[in-house]
C-alpha positions, 0 to 999 in steps of 0.5 A: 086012510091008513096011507094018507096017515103015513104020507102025512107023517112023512111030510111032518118029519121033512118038515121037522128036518127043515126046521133043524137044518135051519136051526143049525144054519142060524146057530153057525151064521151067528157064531161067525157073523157077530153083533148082527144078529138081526140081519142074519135073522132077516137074511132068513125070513128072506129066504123063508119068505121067497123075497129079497132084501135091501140091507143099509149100512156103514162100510166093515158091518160084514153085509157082504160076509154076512149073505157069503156065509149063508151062501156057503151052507146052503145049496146053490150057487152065488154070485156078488155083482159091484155095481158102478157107474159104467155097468150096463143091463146085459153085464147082469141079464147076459147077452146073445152071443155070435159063433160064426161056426153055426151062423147064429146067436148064443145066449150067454147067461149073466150073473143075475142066473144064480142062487143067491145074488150079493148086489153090492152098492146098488145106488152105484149104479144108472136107472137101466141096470136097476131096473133090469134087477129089479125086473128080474127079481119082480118077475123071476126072469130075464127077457133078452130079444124075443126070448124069455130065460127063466130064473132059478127057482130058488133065488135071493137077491141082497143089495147093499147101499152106503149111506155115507158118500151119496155124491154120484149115487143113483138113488132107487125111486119109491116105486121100486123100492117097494120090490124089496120084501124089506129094507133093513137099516144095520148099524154098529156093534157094542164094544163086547161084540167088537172084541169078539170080533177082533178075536174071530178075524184073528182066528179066521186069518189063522185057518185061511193060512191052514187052507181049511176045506170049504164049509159043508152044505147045511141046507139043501133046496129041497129042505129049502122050499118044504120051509117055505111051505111050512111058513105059508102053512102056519096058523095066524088068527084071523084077528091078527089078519086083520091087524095087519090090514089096519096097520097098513091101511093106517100107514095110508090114511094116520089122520083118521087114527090122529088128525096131526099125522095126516100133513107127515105122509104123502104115500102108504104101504101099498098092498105089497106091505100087506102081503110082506108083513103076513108073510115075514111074521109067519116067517119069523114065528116058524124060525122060533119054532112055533105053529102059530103066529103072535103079535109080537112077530109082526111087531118085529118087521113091521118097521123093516117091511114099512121104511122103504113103502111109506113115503114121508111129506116135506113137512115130516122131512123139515120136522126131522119125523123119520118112517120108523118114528111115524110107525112107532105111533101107528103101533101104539094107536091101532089096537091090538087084538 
């Protein structure tokens, strides 16, 4: 007994130390990526809940600074990939290599065998390199031939897409997009926040000529994955479980909660919406350093975890009724316990 009581002591306090080595990660992301506070809040439910992110935004919204900071403080490798047009599946997974000298083939391990992924302009790029992304991060691993290469345990994947420029783009169909945990839509900061940024480009230009020393690591993957464990262990009442089955079950069905909303979709959340939505808000409840998870938590992703699963009618398109608009309603029709 006695023994038990100590090991569970030691596993609180890794826990607490997770908690405050994200505290700090959080404290510092904000501090050096300003006016996006809420990506940099998504970028962790991210990594909290073992998912991958697809971030929607004008170009100069720091996407790309923003995942590099994450990147530099916590520890692991990363990787950014540009998609273009001429990219091909083995450029991400790798390829079997010849070497004359032995007669037979190397597997050369792509940039997809990272920590962390920066997928930049994923719509840039054709169906086939997508699709090997997105097998990658559904199935955490790469087959190449008649070999199956596993990928790292701990594994992020951010891709971007512009929503401006859209000619010669290769849109991600609906069915794919539900691999992404969320899809978060960013847009520009005020002008407070613009003149703080002014004011830390300056700043930064000024260390970079002083060759400062690369951040030190905050985080490690061990504190990494007790987090995780703690977000699958946090309290969630099982009437909250079953709000968020009716709201997504509702997002399938919302004529049966107001008879004008069933001509508005033609697909819902699938059961992937489901499990992401439980998960994020635990995510999110531990993040606020809280042992149990409230509705409010689930109200604040739900809109990310539902814009890319629920897919809107024409006549929802021709009225101009956008996913967030339609999940506005569901949130006000189905009650909360």
């Amino acid at each position: 007994m006695e023994q038990f009581e100590n090991t569970v002591e030691v596993d609180n306090s890794q826990e607490q130390d997770a908690r405050e080595a994200f505290k700090s990660l959080s404290r510092t992301a904000n501090e050096l990526i300003i006016g996006q506070n809420r990506l940099m809040e998504r970028l962790l439910i991210a990594l909290l809940s073992n998912g991958h992110l697809l971030v929607e935004g004008a170009p100069g919204l720091a996407k790309t600074t923003a995942i590099k900071v994450i990147a530099d403080r916590i520890e692991g490798d990363f990787h950014r990939i540009q998609f273009t047009p001429d990219l091909l599946p083995a450029d991400l997974t790798g390829t079997e290599i010849y070497r004359p000298q032995e007669g037979s083939f190397e597997f050369q391990q792509g940039p997809i065998f990272h920590n962390l992924i920066l997928a930049d302009e994923v719509n840039r790029a054709p169906a086939k390199v997508q699709s090997a992304l997105l097998e990658a991060m559904g199935e955490h691993q790469v087959t190449v031939g008649r070999v199956t290469y596993r990928l790292p345990k701990l594994f992020l994947v951010m891709a971007t897409q512009n929503p401006i420029e859209q000619e010669g783009t290769y849109p991600l169909p609906e069915a794919q997009l539900d691999r992404f945990l969320m899809h978060v839509s960013i847009s520009y900061p005020d002008a407070a926040a613009e003149q703080k940024i002014l004011n830390l480009a300056r700043q930064q230009a000024r260390d970079e000529l002083g060759e400062l020393p690369s951040a030190p690591v905050l985080v490690t993957q061990d504190q990494v994955f007790r987090a995780q464990t703690g977000v699958l262990d946090m309290y969630m009442a099982p009437a909250l479980e079953e709000y968020i089955v009716q709201l997504v079950l509702a997002s399938r069905d919302p004529g049966s909660w107001d008879s004008e909303l069933s001509r508005l979709v033609s697909y819902g959340g699938s059961p992937r919406a489901t499990i992401a939505l439980d998960r994020c808000a635990r995510a999110r409840a531990w993040l606020d350093d809280r042992d149990y998870v409230s509705p409010d938590d689930i109200h604040a992703v739900v809109h990310d975890i539902m814009r890319h699963r629920v897919l809107l009618s024409y006549e929802a398109e021709a009225d101009g009724v956008t996913v967030d608009q339609l999940v506005d309603r569901l949130l006000d029709l189905v009650p909360v316990p």
